[in-house]
C-alpha positions, 0 to 999 in steps of 0.5 A: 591473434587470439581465435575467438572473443569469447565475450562475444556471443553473436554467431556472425561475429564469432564466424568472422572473428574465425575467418580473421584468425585463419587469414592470418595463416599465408595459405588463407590469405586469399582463400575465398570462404564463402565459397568452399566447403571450408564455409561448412566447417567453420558455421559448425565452429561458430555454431558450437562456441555460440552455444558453449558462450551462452551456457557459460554465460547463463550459468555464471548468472543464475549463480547470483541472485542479482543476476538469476532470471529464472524463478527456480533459481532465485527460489533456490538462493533464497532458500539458502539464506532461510527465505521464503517467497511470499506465496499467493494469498486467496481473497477473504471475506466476512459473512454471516447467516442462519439456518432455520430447522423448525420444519425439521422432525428431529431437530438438531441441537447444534450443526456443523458447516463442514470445510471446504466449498462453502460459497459462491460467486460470480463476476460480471463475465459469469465466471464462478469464484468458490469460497472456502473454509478451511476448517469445520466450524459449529453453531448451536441451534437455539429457538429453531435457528442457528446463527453462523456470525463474522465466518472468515471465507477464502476464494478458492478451492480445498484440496487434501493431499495425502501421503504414507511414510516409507522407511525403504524410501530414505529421500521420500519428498512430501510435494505438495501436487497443486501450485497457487496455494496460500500458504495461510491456510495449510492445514496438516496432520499426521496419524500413526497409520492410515486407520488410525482414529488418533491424529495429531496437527503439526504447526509450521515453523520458520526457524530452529528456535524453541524447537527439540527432538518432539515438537510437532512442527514442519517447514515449507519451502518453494521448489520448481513450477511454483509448487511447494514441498513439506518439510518435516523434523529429523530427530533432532530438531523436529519430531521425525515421522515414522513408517507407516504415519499417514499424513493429510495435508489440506490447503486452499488453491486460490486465483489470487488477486482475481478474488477482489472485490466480490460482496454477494454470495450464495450457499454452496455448502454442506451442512450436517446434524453435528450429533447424528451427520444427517445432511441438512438442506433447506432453511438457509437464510440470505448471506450477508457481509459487511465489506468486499472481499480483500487481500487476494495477491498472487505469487511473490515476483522475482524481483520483490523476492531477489529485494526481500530475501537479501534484507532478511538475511542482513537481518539474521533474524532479530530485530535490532535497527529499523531496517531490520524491522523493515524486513521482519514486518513483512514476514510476519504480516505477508499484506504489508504494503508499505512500512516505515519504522523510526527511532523513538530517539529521532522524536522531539522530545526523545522516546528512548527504548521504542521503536515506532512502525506504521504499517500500510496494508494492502487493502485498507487504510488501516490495521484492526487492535486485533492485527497489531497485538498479533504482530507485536506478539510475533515481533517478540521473538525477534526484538532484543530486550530494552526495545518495545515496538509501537505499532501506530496508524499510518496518518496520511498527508494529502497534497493538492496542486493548483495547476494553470496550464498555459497552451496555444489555441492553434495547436489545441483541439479545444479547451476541455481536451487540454483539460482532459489530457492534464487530468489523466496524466496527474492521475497517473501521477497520483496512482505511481510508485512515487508517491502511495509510500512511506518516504515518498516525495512529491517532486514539483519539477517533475510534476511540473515536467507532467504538466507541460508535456501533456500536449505539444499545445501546452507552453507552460504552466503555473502550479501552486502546491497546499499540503494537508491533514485531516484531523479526526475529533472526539466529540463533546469532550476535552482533548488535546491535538496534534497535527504533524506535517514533517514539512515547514510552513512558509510565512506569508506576513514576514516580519508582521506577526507579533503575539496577539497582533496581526493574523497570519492565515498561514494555515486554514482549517474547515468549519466546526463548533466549540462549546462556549461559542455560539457560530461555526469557527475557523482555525487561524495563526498568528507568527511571532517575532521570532517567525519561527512559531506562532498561536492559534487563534479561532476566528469567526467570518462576517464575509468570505474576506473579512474574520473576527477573533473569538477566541486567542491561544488556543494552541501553538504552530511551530512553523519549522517543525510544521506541527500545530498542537490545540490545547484542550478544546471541547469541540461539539460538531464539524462540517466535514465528516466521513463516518466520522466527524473532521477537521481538515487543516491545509498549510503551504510548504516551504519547499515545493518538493513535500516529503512524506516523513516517519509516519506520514503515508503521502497522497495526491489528493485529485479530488481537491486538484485544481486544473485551469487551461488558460490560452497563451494569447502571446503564443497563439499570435492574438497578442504579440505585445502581450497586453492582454496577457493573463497573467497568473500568480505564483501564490495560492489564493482563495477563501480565508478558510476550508470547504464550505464558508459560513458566514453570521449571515448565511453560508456560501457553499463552493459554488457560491464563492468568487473564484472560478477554476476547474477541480479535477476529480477522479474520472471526471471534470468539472467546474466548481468553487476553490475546494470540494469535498474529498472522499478519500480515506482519512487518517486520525490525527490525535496525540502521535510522535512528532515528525522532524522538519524537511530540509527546506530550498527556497520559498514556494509562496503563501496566500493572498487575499 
């Protein structure tokens, strides 16, 4: 038999595998280990082959990205294949203030606020956080003041490392002697010598392209304890450093994501006289910002690294098919948070030449003109010729359960912990992994799954599901819309609906105004024969259940597609607005599982989440026979339209209206109308590429009234 199993890397089981192997020697049969001094001799056996096992064990491991666990290791295979792990990136923010010099003698023509800890903060803890600048910046004084407007400050601390070329070290390394640093601000330059006033800065370079024997340029690359170490040319590829050049390197070091959400700041600068250097000290004024601060990370993780640094090499550096781009994006702009890139030939009609990227960032809904010009000229390097990216704004898709959970009052502590639980848990839901992406897909047996194991009272639970978008309008002029859902609709009236016959009310929008039209209108459809598409219509309300048409074709609802395009239409006011005037349009999918396709950013929308906690009487035992059973339907019902309903006569807030449920908000409870008004961020919906239909299973149902 064989001595040992050399996959086996317990020592009992090692130890054993030895006490078998000697029995099998007649002079062992009977021998009694555990007794002897032979025991000794075989613990130090087992002993040396458990630990020869393990070594070997983890060496063919940290050989393979896949399998590597320790940071240095994965770092190091990344490294060969030309990747960089994004480091961590300090929080910023936008300030601005002024400085007074009228109280002055010798007043400057213009002063400088020199780099480095410029600001101050502090959290509810009273921890301080300083915000950096990372390069001098200059205002001219003019009529005894001047303005420092729109700085861009960095939470952290600047810190310069200094280095001398040595010709007798031929392996000198430049490490950089700090981790936690954001890479984004590494500022270097290199002088012929340590006196020398003359200084040159060098850029930082990714890749061997465009650059000779001269260009100024160095390379970063991890090594271990997550620090980092400048690489700089050799000649050839690079402009090689000679003994003695004297190399300054500065770099912000940053807590990461601890930098979030600060918005008040104190001075904690230094400002000088730009012509003569004297220190000024008074005069400051407040320091204002417009938002949070935003976009600190902290350190790539090992896991993205192992997932980033195999799709970047597949992509060779150049931009070919989506998925390349997919790799690319990141790269150039480190706060993606989640991307999708299609085809333009997968639109309707084809766009054929272009690829489209919708881009979600980190902190924020949406990219500046400012970003996006950045990243398409950046993505010029990659991208072959013929091919023209499109960055589009990420247009989010908002779903929103009516949820009855059913539960039995004898195992319940009341009502509202019922409630409550179920709260909770869709909010996980709603903040996971599933869904917060491009390509995401509300799964309705799942959700449904949630549901029921919220509480062992819950027996079951009736959910329906409305899907919505939110169109954001230009006021007072002629403009076309198109709404794109990626999801078909399903069709109430079937086989009802002819071209200007009965409404359909498949979909149903919010409140607005149209020139020409006296009143607030409400968007409304009409199928065809075909069932497939079908008109728009505006519609009027004499009462919560009963419209009148005001106004036909208006637009077209392709109901397969699950778009609706209006025509050009002046609409004057909305209801809805947040810092910009809306329009929400909401629709029922066909299938209960929603996907978020192409471009569409999918949401579970909790402050339009409906949650009703109804007894189970069969189960409780209050009603065997089930008489009094309350039944709920598999079918949305509510208003004919969105949000707040107004009437000729007056309008009925939420409220107001019939229908009682429980609309859950996030942290919070409470009883109220059929919709309410939700703050999250919208996006704008006018003129974007189409979006193809989601495979359809079954019918999910529709509304009555």
């Amino acid at each position: 038999m064989p001595l040992v199993n050399f996959a086996n890397l317990d020592f009992d089981q090692i130890k054993t595998s030895i006490k078998d192997y000697l029995r099998t020697n007649s002079n062992f049969t009977d021998y009694d280990f555990e007794g002897s001094n032979l025991s000794t001799i075989i613990d130090v056996l087992a002993y040396n082959t458990y630990i020869t096992s393990y070594n070997a064990n983890m060496v063919s491991n940290e050989v393979f990205i896949d399998s590597a666990t320790l940071r240095e290791n994965v770092v190091s295979l990344a490294r060969n294949v030309g990747y960089v792990p994004k480091s961590a990136k300090a929080a910023r923010s936008n300030v601005t203030f002024s400085v007074d010099v009228s109280t002055y003698a010798t007043k400057p023509e213009s002063i400088t606020l020199n780099k480095g800890i410029s600001f101050q903060t502090r959290n509810f803890r009273s921890e301080n956080y300083n915000f950096s600048i990372p390069d001098d910046i200059t205002a001219t004084v003019f009529d005894d003041t001047a303005t420092f407007e729109n700085i861009d400050i960095y939470q952290g601390t600047l810190i310069t490392d200094n280095f001398t070329v040595d010709a007798y070290n031929p392996n000198q390394r430049f490490i950089l002697r700090n981790s936690k640093i954001d890479l984004s601000t590494i500022r270097v330059v290199v002088r012929s010598n340590q006196n020398s006033s003359i200084s040159r800065k060098y850029k930082q370079s990714d890749s061997l392209f465009n650059v000779n024997s001269e260009s100024a340029v160095y390379w970063i690359q991890e090594i271990e304890d997550e620090r980092y170490e400048v690489v700089f040319g050799d000649g050839v590829f690079g402009k090689k450093l000679e003994s003695p050049n004297y190399i300054e390197i500065s770099y912000i070091t940053t807590s990461g994501d601890q930098g979030n959400g600060f918005d008040q700041f104190f001075f904690a600068g230094k400002l000088t006289s730009t012509r003569t250097g004297t220190t000024l000290s008074t005069g400051v004024s407040s320091i204002l910002t417009d938002a949070e601060s935003f976009g600190g990370t902290n350190i790539e993780s090992i896991e993205s690294v192992k997932k980033s640094a195999s799709r970047i090499y597949a992509s060779q550096n150049r931009a070919v098919t989506a998925v390349d781009y997919e790799s690319v994006v990141p790269v150039i702009y480190p706060e993606t948070e989640s991307i999708s890139v299609f085809g333009g030939e997968e639109l309707s009609p084809p766009q054929f030449g272009k690829v489209y990227i919708s881009i979600k960032p980190i902190n924020g809904a949406y990219l500046s003109n400012f970003i996006k010009d950045n990243i398409k000229r950046d993505l010029k390097q990659y991208s072959v010729a013929g091919i023209i990216p499109e960055i589009i704004d990420l247009k989010y898709l908002y779903i929103e359960p009516d949820v009855k959970a059913y539960y039995n009052t004898n195992l319940a502590k009341s009502q509202s912990a019922v409630t409550s639980v179920v709260t909770g848990n869709v909010e996980r839901y709603a903040d996971s992994t599933e869904l917060n992406k491009f390509g995401a897909r509300f799964k309705y047996s799942k959700f449904l799954k949630i549901i029921d194991d919220s509480d062992e009272s819950i027996t079951s639970n009736i959910t329906n599901v409305i899907m919505r978008r939110d169109l954001r309008v230009a006021l007072n002029s002629f403009a076309e819309y198109e709404i794109c859902f990626g999801n078909r609709f399903y069709i109430k009236n079937h086989g009802h609906g002819t071209h200007g016959g009965q409404i359909g009310y498949n979909i149903k929008s919010s409140g607005f105004s149209v020139s020409g039209i006296p009143g607030t209108v409400y968007l409304a459809d009409a199928p065809y024969n075909d069932l497939n598409t079908g008109t728009v219509n505006l519609i009027r309300l004499n009462s919560i259940t009963e419209s009148v048409v005001v106004k036909r074709d208006v637009g077209i609802v392709d109901y397969i597609k699950g778009e609706v395009k209006l025509n050009p239409i002046n609409i004057t006011s909305t209801i809805l607005s947040r810092g910009f005037p809306l329009i929400e349009i909401s629709a029922v999918p066909y299938s209960n599982d929603v996907i978020g396709l192409q471009d569409l950013y999918l949401q579970l929308d909790t402050n339009n989440t409906t949650i009703s906690s109804i007894s189970d009487r069969i189960s409780s035992g209050n009603d065997i026979s089930g008489s009094n059973y309350i039944v709920s339907p598999s079918y949305a019902n509510g208003s004919l339209v969105r949000g707040p309903v107004i009437t000729r006569s007056r309008r009925i807030d939420d409220d107001d209206q019939s229908m009682s449920t429980t609309t859950m908000s996030r942290n919070r409870t409470r009883s109220t109308g059929t919709t309410t008004t939700s703050s999250t961020p919208t996006s704008t919906s006018t003129s974007s590429p189409s979006t193809s239909p989601s495979t359809p299973s079954s019918p999910s149902g529709g509304y009555t009234y």
